[in-house]
C-alpha positions in Angstrom: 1.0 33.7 -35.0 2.3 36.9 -33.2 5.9 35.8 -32.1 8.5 37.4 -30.6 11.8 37.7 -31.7 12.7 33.5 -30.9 16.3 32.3 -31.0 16.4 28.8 -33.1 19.0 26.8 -33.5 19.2 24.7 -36.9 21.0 21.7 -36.9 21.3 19.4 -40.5 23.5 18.3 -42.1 22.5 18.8 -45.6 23.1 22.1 -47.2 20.0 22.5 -49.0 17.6 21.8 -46.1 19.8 23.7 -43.7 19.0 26.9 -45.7 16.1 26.3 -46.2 14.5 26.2 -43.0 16.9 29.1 -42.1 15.8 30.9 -44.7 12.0 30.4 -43.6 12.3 31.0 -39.7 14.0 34.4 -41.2 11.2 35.2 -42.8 8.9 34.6 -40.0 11.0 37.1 -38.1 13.2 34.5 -36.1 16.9 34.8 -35.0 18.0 31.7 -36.5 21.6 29.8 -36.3 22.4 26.9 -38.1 24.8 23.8 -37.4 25.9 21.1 -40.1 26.9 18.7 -37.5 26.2 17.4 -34.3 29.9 19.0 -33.0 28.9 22.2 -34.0 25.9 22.0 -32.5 27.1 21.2 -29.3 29.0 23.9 -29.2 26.9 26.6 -30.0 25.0 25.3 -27.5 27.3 25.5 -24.8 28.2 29.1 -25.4 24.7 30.6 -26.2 21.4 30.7 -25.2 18.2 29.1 -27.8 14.3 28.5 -27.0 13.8 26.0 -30.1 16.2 23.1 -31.2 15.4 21.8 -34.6 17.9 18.8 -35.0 18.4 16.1 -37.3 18.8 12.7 -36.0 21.1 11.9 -38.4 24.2 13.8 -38.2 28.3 13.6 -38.3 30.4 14.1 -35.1 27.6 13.5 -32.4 24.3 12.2 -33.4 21.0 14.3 -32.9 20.2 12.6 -29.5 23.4 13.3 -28.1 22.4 17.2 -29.1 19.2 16.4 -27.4 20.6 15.4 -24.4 23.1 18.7 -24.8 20.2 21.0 -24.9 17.9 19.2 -22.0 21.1 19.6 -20.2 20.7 23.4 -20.3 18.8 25.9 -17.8 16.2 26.8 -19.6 15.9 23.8 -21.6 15.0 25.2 -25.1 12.7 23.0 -26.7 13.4 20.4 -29.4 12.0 19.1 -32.6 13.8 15.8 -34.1 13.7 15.1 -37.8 14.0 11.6 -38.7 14.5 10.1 -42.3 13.1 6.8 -44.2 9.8 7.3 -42.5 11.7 5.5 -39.3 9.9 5.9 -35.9 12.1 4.4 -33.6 14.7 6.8 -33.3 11.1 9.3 -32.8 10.4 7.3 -29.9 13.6 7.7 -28.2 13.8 11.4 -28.8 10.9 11.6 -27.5 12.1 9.5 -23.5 15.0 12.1 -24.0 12.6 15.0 -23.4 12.3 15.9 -27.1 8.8 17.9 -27.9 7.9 16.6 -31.2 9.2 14.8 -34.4 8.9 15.4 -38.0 9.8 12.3 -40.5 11.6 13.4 -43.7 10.0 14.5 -46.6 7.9 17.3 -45.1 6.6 20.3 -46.3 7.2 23.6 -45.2 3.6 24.4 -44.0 3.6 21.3 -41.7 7.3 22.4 -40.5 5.7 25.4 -39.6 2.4 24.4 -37.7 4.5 22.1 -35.7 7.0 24.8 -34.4 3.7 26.9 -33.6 2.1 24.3 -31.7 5.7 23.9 -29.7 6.0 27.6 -29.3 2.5 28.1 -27.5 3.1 24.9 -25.4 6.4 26.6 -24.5 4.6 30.1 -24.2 2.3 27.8 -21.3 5.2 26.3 -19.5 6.6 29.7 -19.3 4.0 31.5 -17.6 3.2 28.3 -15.2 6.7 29.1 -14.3 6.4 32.7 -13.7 3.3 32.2 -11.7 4.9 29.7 -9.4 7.5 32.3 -9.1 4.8 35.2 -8.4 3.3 32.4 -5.9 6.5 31.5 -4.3 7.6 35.0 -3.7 4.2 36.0 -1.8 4.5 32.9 0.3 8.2 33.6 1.2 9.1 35.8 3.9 13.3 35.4 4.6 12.8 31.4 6.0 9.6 31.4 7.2 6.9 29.3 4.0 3.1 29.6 4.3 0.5 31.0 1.7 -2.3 30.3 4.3 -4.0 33.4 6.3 -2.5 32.9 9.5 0.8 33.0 8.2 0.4 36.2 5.7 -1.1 37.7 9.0 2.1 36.5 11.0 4.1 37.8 7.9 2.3 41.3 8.0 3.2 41.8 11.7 7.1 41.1 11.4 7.2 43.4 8.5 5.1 46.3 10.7 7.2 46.1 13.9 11.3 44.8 12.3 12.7 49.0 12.1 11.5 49.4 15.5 12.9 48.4 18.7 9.7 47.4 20.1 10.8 44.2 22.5 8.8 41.4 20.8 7.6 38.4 22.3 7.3 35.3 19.6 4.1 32.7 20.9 3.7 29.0 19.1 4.7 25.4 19.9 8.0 23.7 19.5 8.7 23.4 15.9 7.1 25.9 14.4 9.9 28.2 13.7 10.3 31.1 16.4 13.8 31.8 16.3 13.2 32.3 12.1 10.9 35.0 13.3 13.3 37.0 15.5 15.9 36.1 12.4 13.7 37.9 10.1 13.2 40.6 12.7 16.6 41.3 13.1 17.3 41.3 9.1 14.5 43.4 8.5 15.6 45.8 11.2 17.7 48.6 11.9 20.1 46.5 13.6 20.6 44.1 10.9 24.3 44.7 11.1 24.7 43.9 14.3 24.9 40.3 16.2 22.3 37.9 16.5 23.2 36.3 19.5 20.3 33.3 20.5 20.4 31.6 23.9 18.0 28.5 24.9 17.1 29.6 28.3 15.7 25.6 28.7 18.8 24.5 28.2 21.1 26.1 30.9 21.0 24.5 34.5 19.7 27.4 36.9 23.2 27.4 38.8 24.8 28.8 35.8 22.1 31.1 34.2 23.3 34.0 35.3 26.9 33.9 34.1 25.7 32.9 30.8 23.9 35.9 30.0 25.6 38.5 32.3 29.0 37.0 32.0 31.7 37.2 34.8 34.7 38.2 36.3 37.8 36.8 36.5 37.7 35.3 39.7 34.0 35.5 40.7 33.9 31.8 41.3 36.0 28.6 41.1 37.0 28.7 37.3 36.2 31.7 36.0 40.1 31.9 34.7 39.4 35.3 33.1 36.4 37.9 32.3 34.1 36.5 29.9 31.2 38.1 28.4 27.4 37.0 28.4 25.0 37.1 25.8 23.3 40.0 26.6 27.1 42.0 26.1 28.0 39.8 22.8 24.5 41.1 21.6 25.1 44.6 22.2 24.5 46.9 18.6 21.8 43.6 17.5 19.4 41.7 18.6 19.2 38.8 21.7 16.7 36.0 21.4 16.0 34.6 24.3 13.9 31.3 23.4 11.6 29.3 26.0 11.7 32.5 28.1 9.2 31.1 30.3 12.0 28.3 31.5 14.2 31.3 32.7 15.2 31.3 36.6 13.3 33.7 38.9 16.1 35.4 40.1 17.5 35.8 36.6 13.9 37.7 35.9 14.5 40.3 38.1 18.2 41.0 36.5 16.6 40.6 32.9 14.1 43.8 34.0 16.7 46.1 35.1 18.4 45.4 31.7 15.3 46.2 30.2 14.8 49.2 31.9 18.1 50.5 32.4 20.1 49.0 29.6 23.1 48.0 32.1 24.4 44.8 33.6 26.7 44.2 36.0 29.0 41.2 35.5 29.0 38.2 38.2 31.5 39.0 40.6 31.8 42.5 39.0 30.8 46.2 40.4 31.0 48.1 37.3 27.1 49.1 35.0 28.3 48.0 31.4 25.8 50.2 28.8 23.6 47.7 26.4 22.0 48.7 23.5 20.4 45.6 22.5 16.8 44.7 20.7 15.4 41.8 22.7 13.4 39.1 21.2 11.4 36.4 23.2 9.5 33.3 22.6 7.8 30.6 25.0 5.6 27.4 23.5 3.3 28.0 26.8 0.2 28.9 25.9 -0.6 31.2 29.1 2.5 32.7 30.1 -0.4 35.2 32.6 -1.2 31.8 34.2 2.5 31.4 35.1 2.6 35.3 36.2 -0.9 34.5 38.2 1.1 31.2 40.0 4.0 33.1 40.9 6.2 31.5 38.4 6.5 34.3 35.9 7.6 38.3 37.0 4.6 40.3 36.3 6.6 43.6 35.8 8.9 41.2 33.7 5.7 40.0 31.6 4.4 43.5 30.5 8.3 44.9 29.4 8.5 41.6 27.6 4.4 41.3 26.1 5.1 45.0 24.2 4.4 43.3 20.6 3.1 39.8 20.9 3.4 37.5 17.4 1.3 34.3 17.7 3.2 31.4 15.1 0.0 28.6 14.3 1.1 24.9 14.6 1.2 23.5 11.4 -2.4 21.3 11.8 -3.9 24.7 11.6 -2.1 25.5 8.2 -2.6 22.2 6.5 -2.6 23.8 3.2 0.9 25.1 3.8 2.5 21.5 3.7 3.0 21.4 -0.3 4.8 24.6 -0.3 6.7 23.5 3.2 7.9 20.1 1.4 8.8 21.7 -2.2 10.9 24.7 0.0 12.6 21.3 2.2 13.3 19.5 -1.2 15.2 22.8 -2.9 17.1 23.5 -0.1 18.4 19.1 -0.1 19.1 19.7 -3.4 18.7 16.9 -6.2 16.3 15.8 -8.1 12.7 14.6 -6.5 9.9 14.9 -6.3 6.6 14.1 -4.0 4.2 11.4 -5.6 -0.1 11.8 -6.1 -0.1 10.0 -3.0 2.1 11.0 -0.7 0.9 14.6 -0.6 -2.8 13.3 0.9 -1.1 11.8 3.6 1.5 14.5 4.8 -2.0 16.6 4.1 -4.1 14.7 6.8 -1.1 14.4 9.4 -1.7 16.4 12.5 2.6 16.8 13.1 2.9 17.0 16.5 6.1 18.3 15.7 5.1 21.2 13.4 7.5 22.3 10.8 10.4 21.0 12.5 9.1 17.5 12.6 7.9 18.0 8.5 11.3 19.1 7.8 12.9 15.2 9.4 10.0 13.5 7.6 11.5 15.4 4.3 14.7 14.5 4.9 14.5 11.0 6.2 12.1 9.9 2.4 14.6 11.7 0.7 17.5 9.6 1.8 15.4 6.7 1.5 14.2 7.8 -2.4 17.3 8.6 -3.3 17.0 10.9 -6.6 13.5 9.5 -7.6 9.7 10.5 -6.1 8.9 9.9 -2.5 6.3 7.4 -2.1 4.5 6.2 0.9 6.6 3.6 2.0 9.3 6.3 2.1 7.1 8.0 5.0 7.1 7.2 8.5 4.4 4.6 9.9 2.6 7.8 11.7 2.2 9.3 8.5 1.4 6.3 5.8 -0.8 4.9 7.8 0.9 1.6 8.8 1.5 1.6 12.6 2.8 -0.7 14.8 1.6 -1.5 17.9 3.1 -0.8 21.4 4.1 -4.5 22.0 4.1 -5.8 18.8 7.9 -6.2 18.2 8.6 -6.6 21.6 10.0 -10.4 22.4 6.6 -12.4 24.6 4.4 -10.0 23.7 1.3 -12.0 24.0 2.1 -13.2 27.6 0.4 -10.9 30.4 3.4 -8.9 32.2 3.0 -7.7 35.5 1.5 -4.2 35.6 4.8 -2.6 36.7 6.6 -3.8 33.6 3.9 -3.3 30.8 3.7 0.1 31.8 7.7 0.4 31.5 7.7 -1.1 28.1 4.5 1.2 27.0 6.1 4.5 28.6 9.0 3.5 26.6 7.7 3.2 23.4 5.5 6.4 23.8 8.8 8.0 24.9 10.6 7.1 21.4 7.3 8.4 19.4 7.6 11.5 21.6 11.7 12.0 20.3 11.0 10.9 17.0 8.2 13.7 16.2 10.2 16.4 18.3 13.3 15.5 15.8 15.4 14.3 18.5 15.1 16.6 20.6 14.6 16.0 24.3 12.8 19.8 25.2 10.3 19.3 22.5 9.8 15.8 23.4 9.2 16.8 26.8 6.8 19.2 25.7 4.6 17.3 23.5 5.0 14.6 26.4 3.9 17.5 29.0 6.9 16.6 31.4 9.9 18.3 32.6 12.8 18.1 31.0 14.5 16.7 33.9 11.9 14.0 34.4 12.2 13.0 31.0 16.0 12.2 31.6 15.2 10.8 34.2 13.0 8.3 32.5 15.7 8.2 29.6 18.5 6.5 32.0 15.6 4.5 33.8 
């Protein structure tokens, strides 16, 4: 067998077997050291790095398992062949649950040492380049945060790429959860202005009465508590990028002042007569699916719309990229840490979930089994009821279910429930529950403290 130079570590305690399969590994042009005790071993195998173990079982200091377990310890693990004595198979079979490879029971020959360490060395030449092809595959489907093999998302990778060293003002369309504000991250690392700020503002999230002073700032003075000048988010951004997310939520007269930033590259501060010079990259995204229809209504500036709509990047809800989930769920599970994995069947079922809550919502499911597995595989019954399958009904746990309410109340304890779904597939959060619910946020707190 054409090997390449292969670093074994011998470890046996008798002399004259010791050299002997050292002296025969040599010959087939292997970098061989040897150990004559379990200590030794240990040792050498915490200061250097081997692809074949070939350990006694038998052995002074530590025994061959506890080497076994040394070596599976390692990363790599080098492979390992046991040698047992007195034809016993028992202590086989345990090296074997320890990870061992294979086994060889005193007295052997030399020829069947060898064929053995062949048929380990091509299994380990397999394992290797499954490895590096999961790498190759890994690296492809990687792009800075964002995980997706499918051809929507190479597309959506191919367009970031294309327009990050520009300063073309991009605007970022998909639904909640499916990872916007990782696209104007990857924009602003892949740009020019990578060692800038990346300042990111929610425009959903600020009541309209204070808009303004978060992203111009103020004066000191300009109202009843500004205590002292503070910057807005368009200043903190200057030499990087602002992300403005849920754009189409933003005030109408906080439009008109966004446009003259655009076109001017000055703000004036609340309360303040001075231009201050910008030079920012601005980033959008909105999870409307028509922001023209808003323009069309009067809801939306059209002059705003076309300054923002230079270099539009559409993000596809996850049901539309279905074969992205196992990538999605190993990329989760590496970045929890530990040890699991996700079993036969559990993967069909995250497969034929539609996740109203796209990535985000794939992301809590992730999290939530692998609390809930601990270190071990994440089964079914580690899943939500949405995704395994077993759902409850809207009344079922409520107290008198079977007794017919009056209408008012069996709508209040259905709008409830739906409400709860709603948060619990947007992640907790009350803006994407209100989207997937196709309310205002405001009438969704309302509903809350009802």
């Amino acid at each position: 067998m054409d090997t390449p130079c292969k670093r074994i570590l011998v470890v046996e305690d008798d002399p004259g077997l010791r050299f002997t399969l050292t002296d025969h590994l040599e010959e087939a042009e292997f970098s061989v050291v040897g150990a004559g005790d379990g200590l030794e071993a240990v040792r050498l195998l915490a200061a250097e790095t081997f692809d074949i173990v070939v350990t006694d079982i038998r052995l002074p200091g530590k025994d061959g398992l506890e080497v076994l377990k040394e070596a599976k310890a390692k990363t790599p693990a080098p492979s390992v062949i046991t040698i047992t004595g007195y034809g016993s198979v028992e202590s086989a079979v345990a090296a074997m649950k320890l990870g061992a490879e294979d086994y060889l029971t005193k007295p052997f020959s030399m020829e069947e040492f060898m064929m053995l360490l062949n048929k380990v060395l091509r299994v380990r030449a397999l394992e290797e380049e499954n490895r590096d092809l999961k790498k190759l595959i890994a690296s492809q489907s990687r792009f800075e945060e964002l995980v997706g093999k499918s051809k929507a998302m190479q597309e959506v990778f191919g367009l970031v790429s294309l327009v990050s060293d520009t300063d073309a003002t991009v605007l970022v369309l998909g639904e909640s959860g499916t990872g916007k504000e990782l696209i104007a991250k990857a924009l602003h690392r892949r740009g020019k202005r990578k060692d800038g700020p990346f300042v990111a503002l929610n425009c959903a999230a600020i009541p309209d009465t204070l808009f303004e002073a978060e992203l111009f700032g103020f004066e000191k003075g300009a109202f009843t508590g500004a205590l002292r000048r503070t910057e807005g988010k368009i200043e903190q951004a200057h030499g990087g990028t602002l992300f403005l997310d849920e754009i189409a939520e933003m005030p109408l007269p906080a439009q008109a002042k966004l446009l003259r930033v655009l076109q001017e590259r000055v703000i004036t501060r609340i309360g303040g007569s001075e231009n201050v010079p910008v030079d920012i990259r601005v980033v959008t995204a909105t999870n409307k699916d028509d922001l023209k229809a808003m323009v069309a209504e009067g809801n939306f500036r059209e002059d705003l719309f076309y300054r923002l709509n230079v270099f539009a990047v559409r993000l596809p809800p996850l049901r539309e990229r279905l074969e992205d989930v196992p990538l999605l769920v190993d990329h989760f599970i590496e970045k929890l840490g530990g040890n699991r994995r996700v079993s036969e069947s559990s993967l069909p079922l995250l497969m034929n979930y539609d996740f109203p809550g796209n990535v985000r919502e794939l992301w809590n499911i992730v999290e939530r089994a692998s609390i809930l597995c601990r270190e071990g595989m994440i089964e079914p019954k580690h899943l939500p009821p949405e995704v395994s399958g077993v759902r409850v009904a809207p009344f079922e746990e409520i107290p008198d279910a079977g007794k017919i309410l009056p209408l008012k109340e069996a709508v209040r304890r259905f709008e409830l429930d739906h409400i709860q779904r709603a948060l619990r597939a947007a992640g907790g959060s009350r803006t994407g529950a209100s989207e997937l619910l196709g309310i205002g946020r405001k009438a969704l707190w309302e509903r809350l403290k009802d």
